[in-house]
N, C-alpha and C positions, 0 to 999 in steps of 0.2 A: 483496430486494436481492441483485444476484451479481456478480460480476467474474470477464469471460471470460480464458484465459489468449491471451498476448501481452506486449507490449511496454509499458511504462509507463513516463511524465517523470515523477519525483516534483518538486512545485513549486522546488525546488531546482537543478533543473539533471541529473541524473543519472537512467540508463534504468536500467529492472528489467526482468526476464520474469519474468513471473505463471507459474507452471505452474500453479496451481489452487488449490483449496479445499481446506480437512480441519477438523478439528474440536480440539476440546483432550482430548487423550487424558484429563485430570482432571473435564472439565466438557464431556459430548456437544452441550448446549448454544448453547457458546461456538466460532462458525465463526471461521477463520483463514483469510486469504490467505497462501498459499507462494510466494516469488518470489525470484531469482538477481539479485545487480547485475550488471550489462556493462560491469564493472570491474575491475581488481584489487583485492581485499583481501586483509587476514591474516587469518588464523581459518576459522572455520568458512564456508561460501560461502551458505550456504542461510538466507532468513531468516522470519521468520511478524509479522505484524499482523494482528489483529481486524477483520473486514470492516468493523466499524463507526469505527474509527481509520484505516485503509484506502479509504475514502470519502469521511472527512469533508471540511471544508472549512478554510481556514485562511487566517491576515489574515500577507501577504505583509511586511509590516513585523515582527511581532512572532513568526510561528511558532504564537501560538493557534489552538486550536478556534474557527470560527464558525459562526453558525447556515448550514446551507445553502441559495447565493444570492449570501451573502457572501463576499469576499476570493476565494481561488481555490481547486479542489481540490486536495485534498494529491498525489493523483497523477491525471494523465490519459493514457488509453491512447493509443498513436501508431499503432500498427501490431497 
C-alpha cells in the first residue's frame, strides 16, 4: 500500500498535500503519511498519520473506521 504525493479531500471537506512517506523515528516499522493542509492554522503546519489510518475507510454519518468498500475513504486524491 502507498500514497503518491499530491493533493488530497480528506472526507470532510478539506485539501491536504501529501509530500510523502517516512517512517516513526521510534518504530522503523510503522510508515507515516507527511502532508500540509491548504489552510490556515495555528501551530505547527506539518502533520503525519499512519498509512494505515490514512487509507482507511470510514462511515460518513459517524467518523468510524469501516471495513474497506464501506462508507467512503477517509481521504481521496484530487490532483
Amino acid at each position: 500500500m502507498t500514497v503518491e504525493p499530491g493533493t488530497y479531500q480528506h472526507w470532510k471537506g478539506p485539501q491536504y498535500l501529501v509530500l510523502g512517506l517516512g517512517h516513526d523515528a521510534n518504530d522503523e516499522a510503522r510508515t507515516a503519511v507527511v502532508y500540509l493542509p491548504l489552510y490556515p492554522v495555528d501551530g505547527p503546519p506539518f502533520a503525519v498519520r499512519t498509512l494505515e489510518d490514512f487509507t482507511a475507510w470510514v462511515d460518513p454519518a459517524t467518523g468510524a473506521t469501516t471495513p474497506e468498500g464501506e462508507g467512503v475513504p477517509r481521504f481521496r486524491r484530487v490532483s
